[in-house]
N, C-alpha and C positions, 0 to 999 in steps of 0.2 A: 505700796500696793496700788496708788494712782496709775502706776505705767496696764497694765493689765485694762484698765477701767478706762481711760481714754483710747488706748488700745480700739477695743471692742468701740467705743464712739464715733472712730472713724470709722468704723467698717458700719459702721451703718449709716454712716453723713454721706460717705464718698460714692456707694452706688444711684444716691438723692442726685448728688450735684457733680455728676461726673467730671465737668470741666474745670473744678473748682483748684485751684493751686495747696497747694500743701498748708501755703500761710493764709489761707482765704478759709480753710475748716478749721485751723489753730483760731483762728478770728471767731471763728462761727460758735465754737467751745468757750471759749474767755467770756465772748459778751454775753452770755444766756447763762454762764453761772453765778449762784446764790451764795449771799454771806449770810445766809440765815440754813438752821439745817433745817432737817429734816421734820422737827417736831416745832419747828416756826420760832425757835430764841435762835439768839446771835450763837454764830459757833463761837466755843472757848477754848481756851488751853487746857491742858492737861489739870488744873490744877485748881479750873470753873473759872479763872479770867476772862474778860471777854476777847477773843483774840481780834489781830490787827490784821492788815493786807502782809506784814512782814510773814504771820504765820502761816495763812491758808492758801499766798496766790491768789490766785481767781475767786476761789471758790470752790463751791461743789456743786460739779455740773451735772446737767439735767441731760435726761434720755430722749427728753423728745422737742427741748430750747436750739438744739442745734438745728433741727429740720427743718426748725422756722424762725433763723433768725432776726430775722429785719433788718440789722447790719452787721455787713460784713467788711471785715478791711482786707485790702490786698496789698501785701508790700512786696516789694523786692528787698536785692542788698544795698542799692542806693538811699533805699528810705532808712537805713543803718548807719 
């Protein structure tokens, strides 16, 4: 269900920073998400473990951390 939700996050980062590269809003998403949810504990597994970066990625990103978020990286495929 992530795809749908980042989705809709770009479409509201990319008319902000028009100029911005595809990997410059992937940036902007990553570093402004939280490994804490939403009622302020660590996110867990399915199973109330606390989960690791292996399970959640990023995190879970916020609606309004990309808008502003104080750094952003920009890669090419050289930086690959």
């Amino acid at each position: 269900m992530s795809c749908p939700h980042v989705s809709a996050m770009i479409a509201v980062v990319k008319p902000q920073y028009p100029s911005w590269s595809p990997s410059a809003i992937k940036s902007a998403i990553t570093t402004t998400a939280s490994q804490i949810n939403n009622t302020k504990d660590p996110i867990t597994k399915e199973l109330g473990a606390i989960a690791t970066a292996y399970d959640y990625g990023a995190g879970e990103i916020s609606t309004t951390g990309p808008l502003q978020p104080g750094l952003v990286y920009e890669t090419t495929t050289i930086d690959y």
